[in-house]
TORZA-738833 format. One record per residue (C-alpha): x, y negated, z. Coordinates in steps of 0.1 Angstrom, whole numbers, plus 5000, padded with zeros to 4 digits. Layout:
XYZ
...
! end
This chain:
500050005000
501549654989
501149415016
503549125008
505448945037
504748585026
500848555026
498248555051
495148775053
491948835070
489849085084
487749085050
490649225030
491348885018
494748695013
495848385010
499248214995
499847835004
501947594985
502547245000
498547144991
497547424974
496147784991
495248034967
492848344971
492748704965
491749024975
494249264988
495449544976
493749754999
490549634990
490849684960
492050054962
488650084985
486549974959
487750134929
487650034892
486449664890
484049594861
482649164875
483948934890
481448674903
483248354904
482147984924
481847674908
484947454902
484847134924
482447264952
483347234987
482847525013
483547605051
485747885062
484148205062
481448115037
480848395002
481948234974
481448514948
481148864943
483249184928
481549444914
482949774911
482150104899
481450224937
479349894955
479549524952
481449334979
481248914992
484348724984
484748545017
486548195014
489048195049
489647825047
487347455043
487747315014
487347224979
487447494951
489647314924
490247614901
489247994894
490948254876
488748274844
490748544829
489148764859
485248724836
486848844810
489749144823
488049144858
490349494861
493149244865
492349264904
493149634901
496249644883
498349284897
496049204932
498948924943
499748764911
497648764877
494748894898
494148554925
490448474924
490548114933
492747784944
491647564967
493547184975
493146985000
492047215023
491047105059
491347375082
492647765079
490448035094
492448085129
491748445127
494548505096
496448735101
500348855097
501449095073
502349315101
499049205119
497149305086
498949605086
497749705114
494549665105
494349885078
! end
């Protein structure tokens, strides 16, 4: 299982990577193992503000549909696109081609992230 050192995750299966202003969202590798092949992605509007915790989309995969969980305030200022069209992106590249969404000027992390280790445990 690839859990990489230098994000943060959540409880939800969720991780997040920030750069100076910028924190961008995915799913983990785990969670995408657990729900097998993905055929939709479900992706939020551009330029719409949310609160930690809050669903901002959908995957579907063969198996079940799961909630994308947003684990930080803030505005959504871009999605990965290529995800409607090669949403089986998330399955093969989770942590690089696969992000769901960027947010900027965010206003407050989720305090419950977690540690790749604490994540690790976790799972």
């Amino acid at each position: 299982m690839n859990i990489p050192e230098d994000l943060l995750y959540t409880k939800d299966h969720e991780w997040v990577q920030i750069d100076n202003d910028i924190a961008i969202v995915g799913i983990t590798d785990y969670a995408q193992s657990e729900l097998g092949d993905i055929i939709f992605v479900e992706l939020p509007d551009e330029n719409t503000s949310f609160n930690s915790g809050d669903s901002v989309g959908a995957i579907e995969a063969v198996k079940t549909v799961a909630d994308i969980f947003i684990p930080l305030s803030g505005k959504i200022t871009e999605v990965n696109r290529n995800l409607e069209v090669m949403p089986e992106t998330i399955n093969k590249d989770p942590y690089k081609s696969g992000w769901i969404l960027k947010v900027r000027n965010f206003t407050k992390l989720d305090s419950e992230l977690l540690s790749a280790s604490e994540y690790k445990i976790l799972i």
